[in-house]
C-alpha positions as CSV (number, residue, x, y, z in Angstrom):
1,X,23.5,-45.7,3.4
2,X,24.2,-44.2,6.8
3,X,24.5,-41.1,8.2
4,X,26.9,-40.6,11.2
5,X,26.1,-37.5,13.4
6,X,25.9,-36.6,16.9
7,X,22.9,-34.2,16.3
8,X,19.9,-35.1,14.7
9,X,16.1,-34.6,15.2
10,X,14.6,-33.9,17.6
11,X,17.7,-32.0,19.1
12,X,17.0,-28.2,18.3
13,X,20.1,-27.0,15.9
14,X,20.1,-26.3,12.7
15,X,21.9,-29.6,11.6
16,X,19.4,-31.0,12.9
17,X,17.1,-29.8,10.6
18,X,19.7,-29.7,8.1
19,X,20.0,-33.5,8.0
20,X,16.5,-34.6,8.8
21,X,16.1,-32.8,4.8
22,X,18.7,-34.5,3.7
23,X,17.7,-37.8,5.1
24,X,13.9,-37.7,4.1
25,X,15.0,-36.6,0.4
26,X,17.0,-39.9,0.4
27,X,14.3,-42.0,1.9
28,X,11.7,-40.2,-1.0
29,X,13.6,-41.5,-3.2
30,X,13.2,-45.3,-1.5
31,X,16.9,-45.1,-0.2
32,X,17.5,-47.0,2.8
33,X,18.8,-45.0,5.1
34,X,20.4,-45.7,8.8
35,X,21.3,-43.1,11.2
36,X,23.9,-43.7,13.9
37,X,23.5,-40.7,16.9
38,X,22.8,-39.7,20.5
39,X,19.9,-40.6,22.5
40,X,17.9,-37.3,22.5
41,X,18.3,-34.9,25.4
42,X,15.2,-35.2,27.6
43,X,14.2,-31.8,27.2
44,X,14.3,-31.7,23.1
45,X,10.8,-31.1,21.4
46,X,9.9,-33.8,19.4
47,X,7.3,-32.0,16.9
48,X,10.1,-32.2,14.2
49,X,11.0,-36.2,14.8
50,X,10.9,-37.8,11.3
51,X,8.3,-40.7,11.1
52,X,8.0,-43.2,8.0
53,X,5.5,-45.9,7.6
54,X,8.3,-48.3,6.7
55,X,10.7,-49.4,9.0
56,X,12.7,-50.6,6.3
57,X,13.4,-47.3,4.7
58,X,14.9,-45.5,7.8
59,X,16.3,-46.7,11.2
60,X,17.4,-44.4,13.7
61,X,19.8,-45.7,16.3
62,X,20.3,-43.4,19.3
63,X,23.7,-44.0,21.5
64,X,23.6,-42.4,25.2
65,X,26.4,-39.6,25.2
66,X,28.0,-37.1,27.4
67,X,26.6,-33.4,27.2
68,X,27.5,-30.1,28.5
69,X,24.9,-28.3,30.8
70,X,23.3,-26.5,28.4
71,X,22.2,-30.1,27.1
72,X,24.5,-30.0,23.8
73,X,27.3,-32.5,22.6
74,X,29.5,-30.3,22.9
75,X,33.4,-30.5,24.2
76,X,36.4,-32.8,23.7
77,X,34.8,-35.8,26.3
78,X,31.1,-35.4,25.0
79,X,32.6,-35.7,21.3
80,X,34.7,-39.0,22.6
81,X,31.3,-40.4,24.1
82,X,30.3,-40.0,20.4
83,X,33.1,-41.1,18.5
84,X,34.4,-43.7,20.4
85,X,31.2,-46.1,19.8
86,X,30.6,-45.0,16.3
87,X,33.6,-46.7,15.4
88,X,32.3,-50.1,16.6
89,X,28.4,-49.3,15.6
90,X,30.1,-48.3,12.1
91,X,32.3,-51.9,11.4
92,X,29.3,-53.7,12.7
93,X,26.6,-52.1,10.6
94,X,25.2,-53.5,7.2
95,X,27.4,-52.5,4.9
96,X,26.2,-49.4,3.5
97,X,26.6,-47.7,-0.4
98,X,28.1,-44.9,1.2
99,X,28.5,-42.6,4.3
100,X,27.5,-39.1,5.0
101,X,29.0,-37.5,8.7
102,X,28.3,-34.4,10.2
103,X,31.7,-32.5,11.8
104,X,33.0,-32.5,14.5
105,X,36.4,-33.2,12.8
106,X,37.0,-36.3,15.1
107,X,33.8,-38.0,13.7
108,X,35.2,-37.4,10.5
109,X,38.0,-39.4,11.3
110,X,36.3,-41.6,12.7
111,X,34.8,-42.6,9.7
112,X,37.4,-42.4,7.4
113,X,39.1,-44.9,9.0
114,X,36.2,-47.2,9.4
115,X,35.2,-46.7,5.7
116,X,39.0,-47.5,5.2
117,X,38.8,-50.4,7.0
118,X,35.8,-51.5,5.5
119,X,36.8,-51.3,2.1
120,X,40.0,-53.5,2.4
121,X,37.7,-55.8,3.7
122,X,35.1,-55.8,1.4
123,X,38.1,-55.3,-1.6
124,X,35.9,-52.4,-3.2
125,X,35.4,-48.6,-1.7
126,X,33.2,-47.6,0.3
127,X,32.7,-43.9,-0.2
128,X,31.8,-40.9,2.4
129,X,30.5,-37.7,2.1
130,X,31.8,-34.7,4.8
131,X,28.9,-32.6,5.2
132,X,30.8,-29.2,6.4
133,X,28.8,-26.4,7.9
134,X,31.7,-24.6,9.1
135,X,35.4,-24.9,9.3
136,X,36.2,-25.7,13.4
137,X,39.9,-25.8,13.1
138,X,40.0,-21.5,12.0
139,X,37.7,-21.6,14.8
140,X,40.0,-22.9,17.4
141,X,42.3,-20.9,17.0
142,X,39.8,-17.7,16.7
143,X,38.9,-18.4,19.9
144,X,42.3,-18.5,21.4
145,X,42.9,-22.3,22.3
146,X,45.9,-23.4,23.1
147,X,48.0,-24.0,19.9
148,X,48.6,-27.7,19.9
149,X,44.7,-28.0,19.9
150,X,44.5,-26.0,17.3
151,X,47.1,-28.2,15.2
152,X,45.7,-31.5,16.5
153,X,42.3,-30.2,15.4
154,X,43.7,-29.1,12.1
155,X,45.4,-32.5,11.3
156,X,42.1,-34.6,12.2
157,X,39.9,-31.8,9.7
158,X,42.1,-32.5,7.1
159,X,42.5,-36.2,7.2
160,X,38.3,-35.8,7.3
161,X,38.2,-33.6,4.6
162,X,41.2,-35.4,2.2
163,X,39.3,-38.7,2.4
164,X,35.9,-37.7,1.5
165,X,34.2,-38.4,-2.1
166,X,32.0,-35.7,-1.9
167,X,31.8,-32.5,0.8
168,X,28.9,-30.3,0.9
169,X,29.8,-26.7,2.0
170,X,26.9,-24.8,3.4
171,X,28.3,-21.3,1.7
172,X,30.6,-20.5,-0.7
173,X,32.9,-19.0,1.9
174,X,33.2,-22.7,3.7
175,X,34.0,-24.3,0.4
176,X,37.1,-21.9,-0.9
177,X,38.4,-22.8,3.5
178,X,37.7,-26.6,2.6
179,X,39.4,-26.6,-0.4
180,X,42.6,-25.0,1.1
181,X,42.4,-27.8,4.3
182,X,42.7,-30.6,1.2
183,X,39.1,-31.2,0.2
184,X,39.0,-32.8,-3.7
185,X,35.5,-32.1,-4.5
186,X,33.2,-29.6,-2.9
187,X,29.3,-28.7,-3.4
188,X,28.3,-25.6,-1.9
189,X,24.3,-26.2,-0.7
190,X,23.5,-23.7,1.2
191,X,21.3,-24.0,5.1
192,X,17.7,-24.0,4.1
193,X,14.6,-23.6,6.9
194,X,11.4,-25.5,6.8
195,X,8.5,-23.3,5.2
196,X,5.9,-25.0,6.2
197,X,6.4,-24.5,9.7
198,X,8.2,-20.9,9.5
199,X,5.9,-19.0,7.4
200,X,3.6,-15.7,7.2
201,X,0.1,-17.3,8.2
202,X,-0.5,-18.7,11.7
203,X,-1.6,-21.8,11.4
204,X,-4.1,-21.7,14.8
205,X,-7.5,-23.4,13.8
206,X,-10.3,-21.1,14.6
207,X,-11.1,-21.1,18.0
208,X,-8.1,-22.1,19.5
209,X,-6.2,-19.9,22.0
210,X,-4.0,-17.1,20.1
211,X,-0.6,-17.8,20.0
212,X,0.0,-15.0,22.3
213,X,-1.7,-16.7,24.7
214,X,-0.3,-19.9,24.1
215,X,3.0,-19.2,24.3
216,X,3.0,-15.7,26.8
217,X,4.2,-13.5,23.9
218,X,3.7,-10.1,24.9
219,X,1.3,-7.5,23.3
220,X,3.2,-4.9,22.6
221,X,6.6,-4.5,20.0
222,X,9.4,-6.4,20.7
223,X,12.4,-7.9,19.5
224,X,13.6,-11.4,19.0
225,X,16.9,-13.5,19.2
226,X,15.7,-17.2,19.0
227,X,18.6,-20.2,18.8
228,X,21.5,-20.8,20.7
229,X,24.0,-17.7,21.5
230,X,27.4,-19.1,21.8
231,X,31.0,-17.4,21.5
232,X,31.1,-17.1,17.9
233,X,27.3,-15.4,17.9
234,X,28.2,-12.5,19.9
235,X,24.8,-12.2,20.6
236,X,26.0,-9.9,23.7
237,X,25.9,-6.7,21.0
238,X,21.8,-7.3,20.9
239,X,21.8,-6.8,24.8
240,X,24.7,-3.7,25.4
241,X,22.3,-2.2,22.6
242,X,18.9,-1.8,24.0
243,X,21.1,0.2,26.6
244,X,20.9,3.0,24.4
245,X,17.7,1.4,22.6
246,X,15.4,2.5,25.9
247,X,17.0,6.1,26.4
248,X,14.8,6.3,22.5
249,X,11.9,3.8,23.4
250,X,11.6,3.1,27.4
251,X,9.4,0.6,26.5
252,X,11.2,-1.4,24.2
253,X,11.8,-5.2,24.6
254,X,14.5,-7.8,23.6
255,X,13.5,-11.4,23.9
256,X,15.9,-14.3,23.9
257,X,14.7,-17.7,23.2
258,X,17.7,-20.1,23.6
259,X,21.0,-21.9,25.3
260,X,24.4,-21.5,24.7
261,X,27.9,-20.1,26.3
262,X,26.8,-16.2,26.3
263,X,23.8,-17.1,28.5
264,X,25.6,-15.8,31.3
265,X,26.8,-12.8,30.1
266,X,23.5,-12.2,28.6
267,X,21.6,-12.5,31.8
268,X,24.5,-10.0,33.9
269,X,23.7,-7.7,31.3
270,X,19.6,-8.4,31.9
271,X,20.2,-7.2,35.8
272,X,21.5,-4.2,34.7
273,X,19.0,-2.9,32.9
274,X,15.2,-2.4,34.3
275,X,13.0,-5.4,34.8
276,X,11.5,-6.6,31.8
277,X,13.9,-4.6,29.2
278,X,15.6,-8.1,28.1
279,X,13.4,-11.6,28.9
280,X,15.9,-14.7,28.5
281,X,13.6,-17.8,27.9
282,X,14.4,-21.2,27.2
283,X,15.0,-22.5,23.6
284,X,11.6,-23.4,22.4
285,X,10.3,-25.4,19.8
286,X,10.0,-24.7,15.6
287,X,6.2,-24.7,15.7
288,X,6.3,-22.3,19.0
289,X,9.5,-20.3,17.9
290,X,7.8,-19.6,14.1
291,X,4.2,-18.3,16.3
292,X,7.2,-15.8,18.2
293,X,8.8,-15.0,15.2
294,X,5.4,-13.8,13.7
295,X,4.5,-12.1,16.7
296,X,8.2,-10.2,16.9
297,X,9.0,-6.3,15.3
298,X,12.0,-7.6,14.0
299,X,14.9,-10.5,14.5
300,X,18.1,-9.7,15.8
301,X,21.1,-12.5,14.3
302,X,24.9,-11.7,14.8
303,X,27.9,-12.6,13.5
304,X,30.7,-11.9,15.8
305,X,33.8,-10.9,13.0
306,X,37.1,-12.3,13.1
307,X,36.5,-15.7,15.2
308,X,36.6,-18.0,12.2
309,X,33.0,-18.1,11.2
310,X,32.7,-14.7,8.8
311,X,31.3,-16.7,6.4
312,X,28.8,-18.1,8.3
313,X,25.0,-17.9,7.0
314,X,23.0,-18.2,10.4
315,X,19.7,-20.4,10.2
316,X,17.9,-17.7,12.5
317,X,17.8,-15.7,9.2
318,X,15.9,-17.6,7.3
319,X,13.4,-18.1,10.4
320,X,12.8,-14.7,10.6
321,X,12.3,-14.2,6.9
322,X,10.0,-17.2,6.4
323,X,7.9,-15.7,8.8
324,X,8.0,-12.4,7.1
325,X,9.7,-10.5,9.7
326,X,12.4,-8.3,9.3
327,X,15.9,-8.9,10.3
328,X,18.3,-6.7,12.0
329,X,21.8,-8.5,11.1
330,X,25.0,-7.3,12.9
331,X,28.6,-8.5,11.5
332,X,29.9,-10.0,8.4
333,X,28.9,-12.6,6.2
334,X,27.0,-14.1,3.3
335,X,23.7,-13.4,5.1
336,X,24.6,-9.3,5.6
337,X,24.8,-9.2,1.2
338,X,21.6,-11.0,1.2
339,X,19.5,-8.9,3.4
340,X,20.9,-5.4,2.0
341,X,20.2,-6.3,-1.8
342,X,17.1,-7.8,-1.6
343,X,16.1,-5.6,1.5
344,X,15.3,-7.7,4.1
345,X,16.1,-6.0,7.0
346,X,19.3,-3.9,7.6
347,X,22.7,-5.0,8.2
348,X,25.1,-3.8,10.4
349,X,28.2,-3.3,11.9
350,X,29.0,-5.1,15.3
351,X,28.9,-2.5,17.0
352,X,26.5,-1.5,19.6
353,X,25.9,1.9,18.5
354,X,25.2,1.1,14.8
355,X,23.5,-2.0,16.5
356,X,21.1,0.2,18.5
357,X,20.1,2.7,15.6
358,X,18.8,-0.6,13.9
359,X,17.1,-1.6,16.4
360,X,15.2,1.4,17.0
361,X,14.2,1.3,13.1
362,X,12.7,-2.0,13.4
363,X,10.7,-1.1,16.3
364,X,9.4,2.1,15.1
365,X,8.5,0.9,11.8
366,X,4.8,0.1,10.5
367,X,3.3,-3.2,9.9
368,X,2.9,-3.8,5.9
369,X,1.7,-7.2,4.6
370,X,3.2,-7.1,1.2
371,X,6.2,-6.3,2.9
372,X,6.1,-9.2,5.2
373,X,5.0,-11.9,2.1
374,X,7.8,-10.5,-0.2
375,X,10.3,-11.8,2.5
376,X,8.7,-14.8,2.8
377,X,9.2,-15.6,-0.4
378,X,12.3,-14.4,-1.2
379,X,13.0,-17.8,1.1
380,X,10.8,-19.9,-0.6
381,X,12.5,-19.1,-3.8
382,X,15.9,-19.1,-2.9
383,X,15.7,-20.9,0.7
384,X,13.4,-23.8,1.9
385,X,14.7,-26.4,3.8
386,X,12.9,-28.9,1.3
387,X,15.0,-27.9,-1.7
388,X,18.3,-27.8,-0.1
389,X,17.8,-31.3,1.3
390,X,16.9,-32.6,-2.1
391,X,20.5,-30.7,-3.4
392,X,22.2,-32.8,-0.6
393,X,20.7,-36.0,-1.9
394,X,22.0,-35.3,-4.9
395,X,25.6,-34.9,-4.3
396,X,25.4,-37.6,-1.7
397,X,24.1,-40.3,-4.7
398,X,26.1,-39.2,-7.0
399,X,29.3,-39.9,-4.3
400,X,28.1,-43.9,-4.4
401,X,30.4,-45.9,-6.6
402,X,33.3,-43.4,-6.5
């Protein structure tokens, strides 16, 4: 089988992660598996690149692509980089049992007209599987491109999504959107985390530098936004917040750890406030971001309502929760029903008042063990990264022979 994506390990996003489960379930399961993406960015960690024994049961075959500054694939040429390529590394590839492809819409296409190609070819189908974390055509137009875009987007996401055998949906939300746009048969699997690197217990041998020390995390409370902050994010709210945050606690801290379109606004907002309120880092690592995560009073994760992603379930949740820390979630979504009925954290408005009150909570409140081990394993019941990718195997075996 292949998979077709223009992110995969060691690129630091969560379908990254998302697929490297899906692809080592397969390859447990002695599937051979081929996966057609970029060459890595130069800067990507690589503690989270996949590595079997048998060369046999997994290839990964990197293309070089286009990326915006920030390092992502991201944008109409980037994507064309991408796509454009896979069309040729797709009709020359081994012929596969079926094909699994990550959005953006255009890939999609991509390889539903490959896979159509190939079939009348071959004179018997050759299924794929549309693996959609989010619906990007409602988010076009959310964010206020120009309406033939929006259209043209629309057509090439349903084309995608009309072809496919199987599509995963990452929340129920997705899969009701999906089902509207054409889709015949949808799974809902939902994002999972790895819980053997995001957990409660630091795993430091004894001896070693602290983590603290390691990394530069501070000493005293602070708060922690780790992953990218792009338009749909709104991770802006955090920053306006801590505004009213220090007139409460003067010395309370906000720590970003990413990339993404709102690091400029993020960083105008930093100036304005007194050195050392709000530290922007760069996007770190899982093993180094989990060691932050246990050192943090709380994680801030937004949602920023009415752009076409309301029913998003950020990965940063689970992150923060697998490391039994405390989440301070602003906007709408699955995620805000979650952490209110199992009591998680709080959820918000987006608003930075409500935002602010939150955030002064989490800093103020008392370090309690139990507490922090009940949240980390409400995700290893309901959330590991190790499940979910075995749930994504499934639906993508069962979608061979249709």
């Amino acid at each position: 089988m292949v998979v077709a994506s223009r992110i995969f390990s060691p690129d630091r996003a969560a379908a990254a992660f998302r697929l490297q489960a899906l692809v080592g379930a397969l390859a447990e399961r002695a599937s051979r598996v081929e996966v057609l993406t970029t060459r890595a960015s130069p800067d990507s960690a690589t503690e989270f690149l996949m590595v079997f024994g048998d060369d046999e049961i997994l290839r990964v075959r990197r293309w070089p692509v286009l990326r915006d500054s920030s390092g992502y694939v991201r944008g109409y040429l980037p994507y064309m980089s991408f796509d454009v390529p896979l069309a040729i590394r797709l009709l020359m590839a081994r012929r596969p049992d079926v094909v699994v492809v990550e959005p953006p819409p255009t890939t999609g296409a991509v390889v539903r007209a490959v896979t159509i190609v190939r079939s009348a070819l071959s004179r018997r189908p050759l299924p794929y599987v549309y693996y959609a974390a989010d619906v990007w055509s409602d988010a076009s137009e959310s964010t206020g491109a120009p309406d033939i875009v929006v259209r043209l987007v629309r057509r090439l996401e349903q084309y995608a999504l009309r072809g496919a055998a199987e599509v995963v949906a990452v929340s129920d939300g997705v899969a009701e959107r999906v089902r509207q746009l054409g889709a015949q048969s949808v799974q809902v699997v939902p994002n999972g985390i790895d819980t053997d690197i995001f957990c409660v217990d630091d795993p430091t041998p004894p001896g070693a530098r602290s983590a603290r020390e390691r990394y530069g995390i501070p000493d005293g409370p602070f708060l922690l936004y780790a992953g990218t902050a792009s338009e749909w994010q709104g991770a802006e709210v955090f920053a306006e917040a801590m505004r009213q945050v220090t007139e409460e606690m003067p010395s309370a801290k906000l720590v970003f750890l990413g990339q993404g379109s709102s690091w400029s606004a993020l960083r105008r907002i930093a100036d304005d406030l007194p050195v050392g309120v709000i530290e922007l880092r760069a996007l770190v690592g899982p093993l180094e971001a989990a060691a932050w995560h246990r050192a943090a009073s709380g994680a801030v994760v937004s949602v920023k309502p009415g752009l076409g992603y309301d029913f998003a379930y950020p990965t940063k949740v689970l992150a923060a929760l697998a490391c039994g820390t405390p989440v301070v979630y602003a906007g709408p979504g699955p995620a805000a029903a979650d952490i209110t009925a199992n009591n998680l954290g709080e959820a918000v408005a987006y608003d930075a008042e409500r935002v602010a009150s939150a955030m002064v909570a989490a800093l103020s409140a008392d370090f309690y063990e139990p507490a922090q081990r009940r949240k980390a394993q409400w995700v290893q019941d309901h959330r590991s990264i190790q499940a979910t990718g075995r749930a994504a195997a499934d639906v993508v075996l069962d979608a061979i022979g249709r």
